[in-house]
Backbone bond lengths (Angstrom), bond angles and torsions (degrees), N, CA, C in turn:
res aa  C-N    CA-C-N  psi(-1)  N-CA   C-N-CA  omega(-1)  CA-C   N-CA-C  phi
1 X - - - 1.439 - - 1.530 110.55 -
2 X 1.554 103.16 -54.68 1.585 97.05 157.59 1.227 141.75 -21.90
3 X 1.826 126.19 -62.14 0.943 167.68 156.37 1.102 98.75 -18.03
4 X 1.570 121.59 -67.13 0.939 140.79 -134.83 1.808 112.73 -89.54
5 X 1.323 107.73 -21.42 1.038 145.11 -138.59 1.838 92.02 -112.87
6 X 1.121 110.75 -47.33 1.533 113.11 -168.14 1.447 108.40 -101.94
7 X 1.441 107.20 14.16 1.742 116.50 -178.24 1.559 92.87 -98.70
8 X 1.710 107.34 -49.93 1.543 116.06 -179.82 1.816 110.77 -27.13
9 X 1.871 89.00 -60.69 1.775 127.38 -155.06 1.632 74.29 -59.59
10 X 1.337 131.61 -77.81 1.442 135.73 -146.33 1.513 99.69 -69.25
11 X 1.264 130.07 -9.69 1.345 115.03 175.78 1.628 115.75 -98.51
12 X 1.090 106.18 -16.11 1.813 138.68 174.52 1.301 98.29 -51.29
13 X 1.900 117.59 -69.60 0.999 141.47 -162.10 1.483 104.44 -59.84
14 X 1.348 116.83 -53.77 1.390 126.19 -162.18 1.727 103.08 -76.32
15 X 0.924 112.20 -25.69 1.891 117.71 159.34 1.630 107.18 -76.90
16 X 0.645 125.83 -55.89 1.632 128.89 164.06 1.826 108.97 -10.57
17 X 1.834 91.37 -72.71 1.330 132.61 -156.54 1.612 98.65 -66.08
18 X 1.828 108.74 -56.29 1.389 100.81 179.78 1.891 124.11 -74.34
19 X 1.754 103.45 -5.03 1.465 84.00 -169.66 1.814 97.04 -105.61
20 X 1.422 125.98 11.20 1.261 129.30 156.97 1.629 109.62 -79.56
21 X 1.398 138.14 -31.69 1.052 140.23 -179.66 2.143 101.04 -72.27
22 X 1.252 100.54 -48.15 1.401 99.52 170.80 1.703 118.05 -51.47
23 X 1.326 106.62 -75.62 1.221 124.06 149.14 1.387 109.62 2.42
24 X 1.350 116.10 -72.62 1.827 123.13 -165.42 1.876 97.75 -78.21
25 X 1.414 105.95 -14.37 1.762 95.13 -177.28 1.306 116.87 -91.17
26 X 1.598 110.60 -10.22 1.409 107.21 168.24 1.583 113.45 -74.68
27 X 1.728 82.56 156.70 1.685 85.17 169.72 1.727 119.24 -111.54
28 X 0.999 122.73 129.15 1.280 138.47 165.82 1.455 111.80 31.20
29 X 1.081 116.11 -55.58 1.661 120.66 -165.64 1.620 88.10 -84.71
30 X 1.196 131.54 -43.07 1.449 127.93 -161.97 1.585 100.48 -81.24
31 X 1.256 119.70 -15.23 1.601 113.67 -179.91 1.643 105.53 -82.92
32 X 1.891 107.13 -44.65 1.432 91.17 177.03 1.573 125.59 -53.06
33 X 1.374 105.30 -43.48 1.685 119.08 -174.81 1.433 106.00 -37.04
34 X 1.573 105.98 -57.37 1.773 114.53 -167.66 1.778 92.55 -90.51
35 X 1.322 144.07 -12.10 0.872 120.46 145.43 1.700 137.06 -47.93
36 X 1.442 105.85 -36.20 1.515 105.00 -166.55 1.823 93.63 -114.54
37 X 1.257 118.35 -15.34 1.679 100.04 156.61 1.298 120.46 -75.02
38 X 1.318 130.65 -37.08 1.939 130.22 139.58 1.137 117.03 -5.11
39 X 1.823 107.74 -73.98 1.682 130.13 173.66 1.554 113.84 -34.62
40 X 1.329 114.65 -63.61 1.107 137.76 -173.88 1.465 104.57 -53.84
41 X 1.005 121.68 -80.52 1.269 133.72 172.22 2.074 124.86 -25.28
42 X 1.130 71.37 -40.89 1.668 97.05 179.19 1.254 94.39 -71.14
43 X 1.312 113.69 -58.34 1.681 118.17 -149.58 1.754 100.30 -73.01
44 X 1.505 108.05 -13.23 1.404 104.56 -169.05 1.370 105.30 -86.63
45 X 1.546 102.68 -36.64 1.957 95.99 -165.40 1.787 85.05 -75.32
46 X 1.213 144.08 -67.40 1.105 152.30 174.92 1.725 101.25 0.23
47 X 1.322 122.09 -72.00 1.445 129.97 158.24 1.267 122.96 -40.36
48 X 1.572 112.84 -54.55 1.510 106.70 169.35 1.559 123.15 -69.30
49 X 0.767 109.28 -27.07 2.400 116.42 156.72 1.181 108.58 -55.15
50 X 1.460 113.12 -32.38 1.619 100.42 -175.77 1.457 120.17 -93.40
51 X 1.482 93.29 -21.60 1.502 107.61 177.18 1.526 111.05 -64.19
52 X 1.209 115.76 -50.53 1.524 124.91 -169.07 1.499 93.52 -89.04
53 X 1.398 157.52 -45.36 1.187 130.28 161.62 1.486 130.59 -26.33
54 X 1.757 95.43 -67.07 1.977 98.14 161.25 1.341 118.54 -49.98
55 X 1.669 115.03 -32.42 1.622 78.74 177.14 1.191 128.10 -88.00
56 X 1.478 98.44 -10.87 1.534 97.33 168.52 1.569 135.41 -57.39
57 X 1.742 104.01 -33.72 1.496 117.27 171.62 1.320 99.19 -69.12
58 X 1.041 133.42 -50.69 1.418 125.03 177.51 1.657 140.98 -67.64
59 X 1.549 104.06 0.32 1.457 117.80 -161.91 1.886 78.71 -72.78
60 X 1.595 96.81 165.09 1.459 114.63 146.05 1.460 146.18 -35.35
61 X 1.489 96.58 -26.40 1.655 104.44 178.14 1.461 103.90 -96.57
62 X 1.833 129.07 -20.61 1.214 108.46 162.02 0.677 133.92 -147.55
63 X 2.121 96.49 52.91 1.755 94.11 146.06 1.189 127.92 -107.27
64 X 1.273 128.72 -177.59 1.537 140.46 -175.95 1.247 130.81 -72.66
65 X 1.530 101.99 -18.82 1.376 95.81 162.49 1.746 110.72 -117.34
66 X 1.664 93.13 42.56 2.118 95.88 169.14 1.356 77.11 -102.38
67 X 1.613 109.31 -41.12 1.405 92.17 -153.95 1.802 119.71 -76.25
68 X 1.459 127.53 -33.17 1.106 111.65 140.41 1.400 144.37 -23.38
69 X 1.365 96.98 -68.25 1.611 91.09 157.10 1.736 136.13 -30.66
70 X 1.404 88.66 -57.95 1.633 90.16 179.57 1.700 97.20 -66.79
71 X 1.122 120.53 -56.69 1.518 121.18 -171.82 2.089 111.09 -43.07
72 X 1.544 108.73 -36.54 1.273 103.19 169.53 1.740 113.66 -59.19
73 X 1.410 108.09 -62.54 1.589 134.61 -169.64 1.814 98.42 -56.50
74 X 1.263 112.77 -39.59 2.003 93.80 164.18 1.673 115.47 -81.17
75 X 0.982 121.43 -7.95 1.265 128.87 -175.69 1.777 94.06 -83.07
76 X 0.978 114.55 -83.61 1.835 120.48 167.18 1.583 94.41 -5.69
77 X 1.693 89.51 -66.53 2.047 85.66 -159.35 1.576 103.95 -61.50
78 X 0.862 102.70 -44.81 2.202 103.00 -174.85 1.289 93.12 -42.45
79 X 1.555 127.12 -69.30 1.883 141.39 -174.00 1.473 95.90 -28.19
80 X 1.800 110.25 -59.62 1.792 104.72 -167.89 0.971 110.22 -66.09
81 X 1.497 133.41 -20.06 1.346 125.19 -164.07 1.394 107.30 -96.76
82 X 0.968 109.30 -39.40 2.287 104.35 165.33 1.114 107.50 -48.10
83 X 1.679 121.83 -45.49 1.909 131.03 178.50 1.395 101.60 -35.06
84 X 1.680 102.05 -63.35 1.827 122.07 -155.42 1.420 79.49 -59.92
85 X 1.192 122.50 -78.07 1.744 125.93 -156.57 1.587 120.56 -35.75
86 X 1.517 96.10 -43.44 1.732 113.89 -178.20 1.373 96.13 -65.17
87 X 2.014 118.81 -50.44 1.643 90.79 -173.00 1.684 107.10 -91.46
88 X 1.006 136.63 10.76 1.870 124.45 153.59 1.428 115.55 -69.34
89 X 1.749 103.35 -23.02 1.605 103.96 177.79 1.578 99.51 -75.89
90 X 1.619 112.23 -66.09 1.620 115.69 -179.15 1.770 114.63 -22.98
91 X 1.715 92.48 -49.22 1.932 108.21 -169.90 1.724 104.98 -56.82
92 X 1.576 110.04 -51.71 1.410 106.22 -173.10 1.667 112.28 -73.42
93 X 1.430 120.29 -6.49 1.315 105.19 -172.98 1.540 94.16 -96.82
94 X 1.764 134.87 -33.74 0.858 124.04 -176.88 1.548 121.70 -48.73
95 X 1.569 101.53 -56.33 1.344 129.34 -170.50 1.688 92.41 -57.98
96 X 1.292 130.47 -25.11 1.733 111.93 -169.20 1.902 94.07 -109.06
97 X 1.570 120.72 4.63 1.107 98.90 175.81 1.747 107.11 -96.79
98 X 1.628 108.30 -16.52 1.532 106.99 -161.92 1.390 100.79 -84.06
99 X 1.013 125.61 161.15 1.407 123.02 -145.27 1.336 86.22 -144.40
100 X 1.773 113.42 158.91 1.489 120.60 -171.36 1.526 125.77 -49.51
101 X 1.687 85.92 -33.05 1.983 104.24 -176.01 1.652 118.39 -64.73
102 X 1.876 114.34 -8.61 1.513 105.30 -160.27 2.035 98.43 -52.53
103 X 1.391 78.08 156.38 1.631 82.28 -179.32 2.113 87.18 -137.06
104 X 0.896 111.43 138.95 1.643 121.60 179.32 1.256 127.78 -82.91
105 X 1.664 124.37 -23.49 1.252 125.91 151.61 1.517 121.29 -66.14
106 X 1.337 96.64 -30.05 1.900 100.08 -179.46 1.317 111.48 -73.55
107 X 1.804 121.72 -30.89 1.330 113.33 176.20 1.209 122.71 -99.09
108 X 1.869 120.63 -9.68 1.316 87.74 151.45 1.445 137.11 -102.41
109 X 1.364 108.04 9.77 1.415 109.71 144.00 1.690 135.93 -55.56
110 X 1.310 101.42 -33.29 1.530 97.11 171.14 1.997 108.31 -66.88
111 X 1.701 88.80 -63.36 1.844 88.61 164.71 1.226 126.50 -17.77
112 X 1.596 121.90 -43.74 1.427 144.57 -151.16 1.888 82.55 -82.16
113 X 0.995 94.63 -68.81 2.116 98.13 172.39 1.236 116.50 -50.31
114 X 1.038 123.44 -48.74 1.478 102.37 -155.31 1.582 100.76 -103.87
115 X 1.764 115.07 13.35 1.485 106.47 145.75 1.374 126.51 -121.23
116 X 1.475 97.90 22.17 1.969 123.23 170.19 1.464 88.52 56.50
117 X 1.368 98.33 69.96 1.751 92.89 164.36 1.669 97.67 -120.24
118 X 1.059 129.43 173.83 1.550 125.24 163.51 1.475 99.31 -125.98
119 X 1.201 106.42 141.96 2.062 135.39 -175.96 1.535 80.00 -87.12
120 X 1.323 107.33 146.43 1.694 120.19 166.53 1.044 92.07 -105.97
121 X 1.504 116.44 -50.46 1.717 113.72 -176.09 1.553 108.09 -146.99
122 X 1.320 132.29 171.42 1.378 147.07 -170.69 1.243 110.46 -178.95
123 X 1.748 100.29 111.34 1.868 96.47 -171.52 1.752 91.25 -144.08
124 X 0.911 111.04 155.68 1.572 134.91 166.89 1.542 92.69 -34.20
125 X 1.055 128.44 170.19 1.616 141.94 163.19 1.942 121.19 -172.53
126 X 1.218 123.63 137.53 1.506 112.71 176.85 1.637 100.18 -79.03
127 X 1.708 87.69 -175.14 1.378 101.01 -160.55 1.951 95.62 -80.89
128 X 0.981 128.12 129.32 1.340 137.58 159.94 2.241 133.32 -107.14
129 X 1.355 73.70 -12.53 1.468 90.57 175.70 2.013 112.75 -105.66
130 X 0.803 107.64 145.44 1.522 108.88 171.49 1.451 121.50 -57.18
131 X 1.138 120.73 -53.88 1.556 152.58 101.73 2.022 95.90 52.69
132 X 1.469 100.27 -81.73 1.441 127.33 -167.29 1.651 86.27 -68.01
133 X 1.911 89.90 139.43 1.311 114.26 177.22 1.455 116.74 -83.03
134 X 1.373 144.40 -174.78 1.304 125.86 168.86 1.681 113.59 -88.25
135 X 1.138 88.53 -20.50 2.516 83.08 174.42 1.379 80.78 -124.89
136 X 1.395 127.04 51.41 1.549 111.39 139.23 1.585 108.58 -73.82
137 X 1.297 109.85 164.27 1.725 110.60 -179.87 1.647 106.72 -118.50
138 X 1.081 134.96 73.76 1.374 147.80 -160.18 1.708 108.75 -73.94
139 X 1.484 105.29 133.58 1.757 97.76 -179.92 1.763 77.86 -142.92
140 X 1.617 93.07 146.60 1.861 99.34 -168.29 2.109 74.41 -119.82
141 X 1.519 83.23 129.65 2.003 85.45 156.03 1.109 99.11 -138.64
142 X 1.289 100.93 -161.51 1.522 130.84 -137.93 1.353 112.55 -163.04
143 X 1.356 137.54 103.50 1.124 163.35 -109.91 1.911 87.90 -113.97
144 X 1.105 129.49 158.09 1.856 136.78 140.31 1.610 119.02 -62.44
145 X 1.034 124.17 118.91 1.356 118.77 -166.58 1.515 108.19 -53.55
146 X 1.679 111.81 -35.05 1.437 120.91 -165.82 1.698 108.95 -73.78
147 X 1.660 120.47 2.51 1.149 108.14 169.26 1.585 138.71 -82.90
148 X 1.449 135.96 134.61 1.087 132.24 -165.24 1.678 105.14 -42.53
149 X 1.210 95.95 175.91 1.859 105.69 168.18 1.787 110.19 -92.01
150 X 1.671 106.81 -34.20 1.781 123.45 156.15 1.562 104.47 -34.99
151 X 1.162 93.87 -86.33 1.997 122.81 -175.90 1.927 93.99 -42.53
152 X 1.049 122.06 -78.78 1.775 110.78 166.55 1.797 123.23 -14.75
153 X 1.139 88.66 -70.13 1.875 105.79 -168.55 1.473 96.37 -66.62
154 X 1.079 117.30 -28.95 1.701 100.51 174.85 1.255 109.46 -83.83
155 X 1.505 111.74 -41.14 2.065 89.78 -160.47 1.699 96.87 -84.86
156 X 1.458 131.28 4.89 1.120 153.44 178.04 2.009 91.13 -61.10
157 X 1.089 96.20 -83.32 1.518 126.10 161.92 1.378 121.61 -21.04
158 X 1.389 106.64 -67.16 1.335 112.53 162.24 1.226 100.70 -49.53
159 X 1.242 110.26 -94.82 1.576 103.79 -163.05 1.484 134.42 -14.57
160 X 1.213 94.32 -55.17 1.788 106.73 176.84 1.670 114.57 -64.50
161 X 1.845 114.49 -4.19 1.142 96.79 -172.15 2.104 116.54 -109.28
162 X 1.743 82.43 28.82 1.242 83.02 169.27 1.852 106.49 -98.65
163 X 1.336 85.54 -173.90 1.925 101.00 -172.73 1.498 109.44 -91.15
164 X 1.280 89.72 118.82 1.587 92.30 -156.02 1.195 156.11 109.77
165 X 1.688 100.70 -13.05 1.246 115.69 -164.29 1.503 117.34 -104.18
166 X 0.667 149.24 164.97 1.751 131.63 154.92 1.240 132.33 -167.99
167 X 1.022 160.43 141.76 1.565 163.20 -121.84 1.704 96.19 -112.57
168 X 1.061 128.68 106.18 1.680 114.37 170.02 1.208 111.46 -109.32
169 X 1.723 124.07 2.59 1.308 102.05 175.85 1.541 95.31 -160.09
170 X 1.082 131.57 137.07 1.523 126.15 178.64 1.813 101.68 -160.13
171 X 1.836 87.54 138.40 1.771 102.43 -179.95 1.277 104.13 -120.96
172 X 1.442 126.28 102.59 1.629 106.85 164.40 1.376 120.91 -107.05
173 X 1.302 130.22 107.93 1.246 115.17 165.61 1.752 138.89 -139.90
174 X 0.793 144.83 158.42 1.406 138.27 -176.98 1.315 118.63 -12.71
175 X 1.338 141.07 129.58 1.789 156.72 146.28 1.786 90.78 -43.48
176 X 1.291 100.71 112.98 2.155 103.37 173.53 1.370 93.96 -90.24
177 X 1.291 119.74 -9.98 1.935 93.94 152.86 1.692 129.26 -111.31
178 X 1.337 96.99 4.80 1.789 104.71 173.24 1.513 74.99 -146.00
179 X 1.359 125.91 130.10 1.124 145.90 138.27 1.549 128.55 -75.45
180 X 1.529 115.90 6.67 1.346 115.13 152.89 1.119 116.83 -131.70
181 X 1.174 95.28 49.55 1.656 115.72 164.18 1.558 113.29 -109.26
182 X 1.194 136.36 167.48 1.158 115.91 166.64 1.681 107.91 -149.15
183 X 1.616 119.26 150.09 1.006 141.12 -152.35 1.616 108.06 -110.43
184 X 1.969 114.86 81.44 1.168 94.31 174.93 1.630 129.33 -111.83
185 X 0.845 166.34 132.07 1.061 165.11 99.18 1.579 142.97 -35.89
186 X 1.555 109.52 126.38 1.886 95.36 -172.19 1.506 86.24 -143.32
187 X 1.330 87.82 175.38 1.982 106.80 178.26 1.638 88.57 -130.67
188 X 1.910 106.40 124.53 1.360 94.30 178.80 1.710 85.40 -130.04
189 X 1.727 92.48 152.54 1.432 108.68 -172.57 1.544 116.89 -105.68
190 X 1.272 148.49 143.26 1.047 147.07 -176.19 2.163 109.24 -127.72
191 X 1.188 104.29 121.65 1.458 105.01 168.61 1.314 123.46 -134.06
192 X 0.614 116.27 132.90 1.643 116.77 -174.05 1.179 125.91 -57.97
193 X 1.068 142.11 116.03 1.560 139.76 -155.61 1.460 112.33 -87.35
């Protein structure tokens, strides 16, 4: 390794040796020329080090506001993932409170109460949507015209936020003889989880 090492040094030297002998054979005008194309040269990579240093301080990975960024965007994900967790917790307590007997006209009639909506109608219905499972248990109603579009979207809501339940088909739209009335209708499906 030694050896090896002082062949490098002695070949270093001997380039050294021949480009000072060159060096001394130019004349004057030929030293400035390769003097200030040297300069030049220097002065260029010198610029280009500085160029690519700044951009390096400046790239995306290290600045302060990439890194915020990312620091907001894992924070988001942690937030969704307590969401997900809260509703697998919500899912397993529902699923162990509903009991073999739920029946789907009885609960969304209670729904229908306890978001003061009134049912015009609620009847059995087959499956008409693709949607509907084959032992889904489907009941299509029919809303009171005199209920808000507020008062709708919630017990709408409710409804759908039991286990099992789900909205597969819903029409709401304007009374063409009271236009602030409103016209809703849905097909909601129930399956047993």
């Amino acid at each position: 390794m030694r050896a090896w090492k002082e062949k490098i040094l002695e070949k270093f030297e001997l380039l050294q040796d021949q480009a000072r002998t060159t060096w001394s054979n130019l004349n004057k005008r030929e030293k400035i020329i390769l003097s200030s194309a040297l300069g030049l040269l220097a002065l260029t990579l010198f610029a280009f080090l500085i160029k690519q240093f700044s951009a390096f301080l400046l790239s995306p990975g290290f600045s302060l506001e990439a890194n915020l960024k990312e620091i907001h965007h894992i924070q988001y994900t942690v937030r969704e993932l307590k969401d997900l967790r809260m509703d697998a917790r919500r899912f397993d307590r529902l699923q162990m409170q509903q009991s073999s007997n739920f029946q789907l006209n009885s609960f969304i009639e209670q729904e229908a109460q306890t978001y003061r909506v009134t049912l015009k109608e609620i009847k059995p219905t087959r499956a008409k949507s693709s949607l509907a499972k084959e032992k889904d248990e489907l009941y299509e109603i029919q809303l009171d015209p005199s209920t808000s579009l507020e008062a709708s979207l919630r017990f709408l809501s409710g409804v759908e936020s039991a286990l099992g339940v789900r909205i597969l088909n819903l029409n709401m739209k304007p009374n063409y003889t009271d236009p602030t009335k409103l016209e809703v209708q849905a097909v909601i499906a129930y399956s047993k989880v």
